[in-house]
N, C-alpha and C positions, 0 to 999 in steps of 0.2 A: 055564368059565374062558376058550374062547377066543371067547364072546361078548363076556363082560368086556373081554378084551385090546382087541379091535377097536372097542369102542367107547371104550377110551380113547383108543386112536389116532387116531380119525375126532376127538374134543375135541382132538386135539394135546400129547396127555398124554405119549405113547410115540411114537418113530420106529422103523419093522420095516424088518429087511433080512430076507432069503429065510431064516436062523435063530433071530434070537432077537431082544431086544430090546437096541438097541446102547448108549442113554443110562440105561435103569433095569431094574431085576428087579423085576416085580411077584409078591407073595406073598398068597397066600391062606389063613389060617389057618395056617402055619407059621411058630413064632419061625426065628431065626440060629442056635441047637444044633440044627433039626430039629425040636421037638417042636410039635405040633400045638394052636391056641388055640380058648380056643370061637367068639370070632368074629374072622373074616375081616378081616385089617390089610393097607393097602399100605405097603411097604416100598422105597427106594428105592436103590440103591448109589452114586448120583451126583446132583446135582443135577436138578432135572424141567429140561428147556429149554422155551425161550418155545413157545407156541404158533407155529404155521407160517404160518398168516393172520395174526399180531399180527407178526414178522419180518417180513412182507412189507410191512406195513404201516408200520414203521419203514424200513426197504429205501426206502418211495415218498418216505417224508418228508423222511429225508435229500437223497435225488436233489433234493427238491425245493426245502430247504434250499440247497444246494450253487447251485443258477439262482437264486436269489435276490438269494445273496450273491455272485454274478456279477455280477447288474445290478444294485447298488448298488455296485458296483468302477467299474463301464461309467460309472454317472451321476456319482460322484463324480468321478473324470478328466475327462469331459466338463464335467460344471458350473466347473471351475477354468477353463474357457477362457472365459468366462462374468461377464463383469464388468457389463454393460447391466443395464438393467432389466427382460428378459425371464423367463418363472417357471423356475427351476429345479427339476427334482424330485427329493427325496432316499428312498432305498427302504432301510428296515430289515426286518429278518425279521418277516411280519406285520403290517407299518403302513407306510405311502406316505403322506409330506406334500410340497406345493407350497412353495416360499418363495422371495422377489422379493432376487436381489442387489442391491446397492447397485449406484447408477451409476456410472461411470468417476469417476477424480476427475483431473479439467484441470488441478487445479495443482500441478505437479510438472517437474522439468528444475532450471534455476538456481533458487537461490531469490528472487532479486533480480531474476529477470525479470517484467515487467509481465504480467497475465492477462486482467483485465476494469480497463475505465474507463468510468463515466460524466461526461458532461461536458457543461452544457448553451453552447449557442451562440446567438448571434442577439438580439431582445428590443430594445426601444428603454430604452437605456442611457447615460449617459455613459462617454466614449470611456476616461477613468482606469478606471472598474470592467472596463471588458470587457477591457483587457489588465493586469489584476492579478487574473482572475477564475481561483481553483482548479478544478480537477474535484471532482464531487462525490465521487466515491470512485474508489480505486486499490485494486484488489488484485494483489498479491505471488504466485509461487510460493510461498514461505513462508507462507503464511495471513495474514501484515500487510495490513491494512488500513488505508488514510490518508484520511482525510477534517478538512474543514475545521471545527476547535474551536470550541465555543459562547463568541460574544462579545455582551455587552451589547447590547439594542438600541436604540442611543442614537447621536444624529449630534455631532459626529461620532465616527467609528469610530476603531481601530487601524491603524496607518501599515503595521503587518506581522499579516498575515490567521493566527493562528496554526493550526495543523495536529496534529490529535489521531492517536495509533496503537494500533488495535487488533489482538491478536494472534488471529486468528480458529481453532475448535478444529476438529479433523477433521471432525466432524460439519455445523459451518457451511460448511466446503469441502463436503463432500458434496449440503448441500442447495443450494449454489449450481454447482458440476459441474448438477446434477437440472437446476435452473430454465433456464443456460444452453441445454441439451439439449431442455426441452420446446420451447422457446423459437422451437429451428431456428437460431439464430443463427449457428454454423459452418458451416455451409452457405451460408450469405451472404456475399456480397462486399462489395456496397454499395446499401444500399434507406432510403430516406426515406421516411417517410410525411407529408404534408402535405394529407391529406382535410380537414383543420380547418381551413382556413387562411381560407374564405372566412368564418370564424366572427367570428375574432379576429384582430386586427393587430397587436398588441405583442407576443405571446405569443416562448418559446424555444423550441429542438429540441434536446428528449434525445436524447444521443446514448451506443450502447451499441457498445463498442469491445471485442471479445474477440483476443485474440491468441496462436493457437496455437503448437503443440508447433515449429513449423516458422518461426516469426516472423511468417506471412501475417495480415493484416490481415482481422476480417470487423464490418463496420461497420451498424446498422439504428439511425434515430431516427426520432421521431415528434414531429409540431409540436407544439404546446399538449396537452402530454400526460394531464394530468392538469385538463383544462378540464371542467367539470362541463356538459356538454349529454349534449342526450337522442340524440346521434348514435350509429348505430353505428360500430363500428372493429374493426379485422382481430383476429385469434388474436395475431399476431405482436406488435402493438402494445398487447393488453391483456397479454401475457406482460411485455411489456415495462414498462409500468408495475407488475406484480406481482416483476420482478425490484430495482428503485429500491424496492419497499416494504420487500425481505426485508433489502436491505440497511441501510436504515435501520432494523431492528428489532436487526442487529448492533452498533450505533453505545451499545447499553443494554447492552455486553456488560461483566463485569468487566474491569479491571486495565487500564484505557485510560487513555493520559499522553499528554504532548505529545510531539511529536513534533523534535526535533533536528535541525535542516537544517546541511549542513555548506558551502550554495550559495545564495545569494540571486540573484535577477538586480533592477536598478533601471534604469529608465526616467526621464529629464530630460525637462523639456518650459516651454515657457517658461508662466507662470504664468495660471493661470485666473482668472475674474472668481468672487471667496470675496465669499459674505454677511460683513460689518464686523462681527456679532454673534462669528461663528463663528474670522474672520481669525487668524490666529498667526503670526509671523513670527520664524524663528532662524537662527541664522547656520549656513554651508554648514558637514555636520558630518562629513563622508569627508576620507579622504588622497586620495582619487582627487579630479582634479576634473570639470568638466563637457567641460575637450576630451578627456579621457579616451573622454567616450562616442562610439561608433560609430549614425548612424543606422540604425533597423532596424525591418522590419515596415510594414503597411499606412500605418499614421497617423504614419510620419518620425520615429519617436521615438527620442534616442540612449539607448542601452543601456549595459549594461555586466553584468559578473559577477563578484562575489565568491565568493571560494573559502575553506576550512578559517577558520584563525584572521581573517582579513581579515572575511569575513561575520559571526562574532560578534563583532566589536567594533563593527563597521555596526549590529549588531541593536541592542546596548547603546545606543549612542551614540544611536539614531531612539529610545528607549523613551520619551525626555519630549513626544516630538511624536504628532499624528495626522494622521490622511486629509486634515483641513482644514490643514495647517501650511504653510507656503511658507517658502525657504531661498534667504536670501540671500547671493549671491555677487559679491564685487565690486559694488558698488550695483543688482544684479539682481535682482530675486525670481523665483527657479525653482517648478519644482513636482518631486516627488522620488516616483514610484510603486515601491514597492517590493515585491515576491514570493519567497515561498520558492518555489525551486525542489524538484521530486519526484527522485527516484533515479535516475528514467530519462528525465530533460528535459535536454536540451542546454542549456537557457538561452537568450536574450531570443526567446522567443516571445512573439508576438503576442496 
């Protein structure tokens, strides 16, 4: 019998203090009245307890449970601080996975403040297009997006360059935050690239205008950017041409409308030499008149700015005319360039 006993106890069957057994009574061949069975039953008065190696066992787990979910407290804390694109690692009981937060997202603060512009410059042009010429795209804190509407391609054009607005969604902010960032472009102040230049002579210079949280201006373009030679060109400047791509892939986004200017600005200038085929000639069609305008900018031009109800009755009033029309005033023929102005433009810019 006290073989038996000790070798239940060595299984973990029985716990011994110096008398008896303190978790069970082992029986051998006795029922609960006393009387004697033919064969040998264990009987127990209490539930058997775990084994003592299996408790310990449990014991280690827990402990090790417990550090687990310690540093998966530690990582999640820390990973909120963590908005870059660096890997963050999330620890569950049992399994560890890597995952890449999103990048910062740039446009945020006003929503009406400017973010990213591109806007090409330069080019051999006539001097009407370069100062009635839009930025190719404006991005908004608010996700808007303004670029210039698809108009016919026929000469001549619209007297007023219309302006498309798209509302861009969290995720197109996110992948343009990325692009900016790959880019380097906050970092920069002001860098031109013009290694192509001994390429081509006509060409423009994109130009990529980021304007942070702080208002500071950071400026990089590159000359004939998108000229097809077999040259090489820096990180910065093919980022840069993949940033103008991403943006024109926004431009096929839904629910794009025209855009509402509630500010024109128009430019006078005395009348250019118009092909006879093309010539148009209407009488001057503003309240304002031409001493109204203020000379302004490189090329002498007088200026002027409509505002709220005045600029759309200008818009109205110019819809029978275009680019080629000339407006005569007093036995004058003028020429009449006209621009919507953007959100964030003073007006008569060059």
């Amino acid at each position: 019998m006290a073989r038996l006993r000790c070798r239940l106890a060595s299984a973990g069957f029985l716990r011994w203090d110096s008398t008896r057994v303190t978790h069970a009574t082992y029986q051998a061949g006795v029922t609960r009245n006393g009387a004697r069975t033919a064969n040998p039953t264990r009987h127990f008065t209490d539930p058997a307890p775990e084994p003592i190696t299996r408790r310990v066992r449990q014991k280690t787990m827990k402990r090790r449970l417990s550090i687990v979910t310690a540093l998966a407290l530690i990582a999640v804390a820390c990973g909120t601080e963590n908005l870059g694109d660096n890997p963050t690692t999330t620890v569950d009981p049992g399994r560890t996975t890597t995952t890449t937060m999103p990048p910062n997202n740039l446009f945020t603060g006003d929503p009406n403040r400017l973010v990213l512009q591109i806007t090409e410059q330069g080019g051999y042009a006539p001097v009407e297009l370069i100062v009635n010429r839009l930025p190719r795209f404006s991005v908004y804190a608010d996700g808007t997006l303004l670029a210039p509407a698809p108009v016919p391609a026929v000469y001549p054009g619209p007297i007023v360059m219309p302006l498309q607005s798209i509302s861009l969604s969290e995720e197109n902010l996110f992948a343009l935050s990325e692009k900016i960032e790959e880019m380097g472009l906050p970092a920069i102040d002001r860098e031109i690239d013009d290694s192509l230049a001994d390429l081509v002579a006509d060409a423009t210079t994109v130009i990529a205008t980021f304007v942070d949280a702080n208002g500071s201006e950071h400026v990089y373009g590159a000359y004939a950017l998108f000229l097809d030679a077999d040259e090489p060109v820096s990180d910065t400047t093919r980022h840069l041409g993949e940033l103008v791509k991403l943006l024109d892939s926004f431009l096929a986004s839904p629910g794009s409308q025209l855009f509402e200017p509630d500010r024109i600005q128009l430019w006078v200038n005395d009348a250019p030499d118009v092909d006879p085929d093309f010539k148009h000639t209407l009488p001057w069609p503003l309240a304002v008149t031409p001493e109204d305008f203020e000379p302004e900018g490189e090329f002498d031009f007088g200026c002027h700015v409509l505002v709220g109800d005045a600029a759309q009755a200008a818009i109205s009033a110019l819809n029978a005319a275009s680019n080629a029309t000339l407006w005569d005033y007093e036995g004058t023929e003028l020429q009449l360039i006209v621009r919507i102005l953007l959100p964030d433009e003073p007006g008569c810019i060059p």
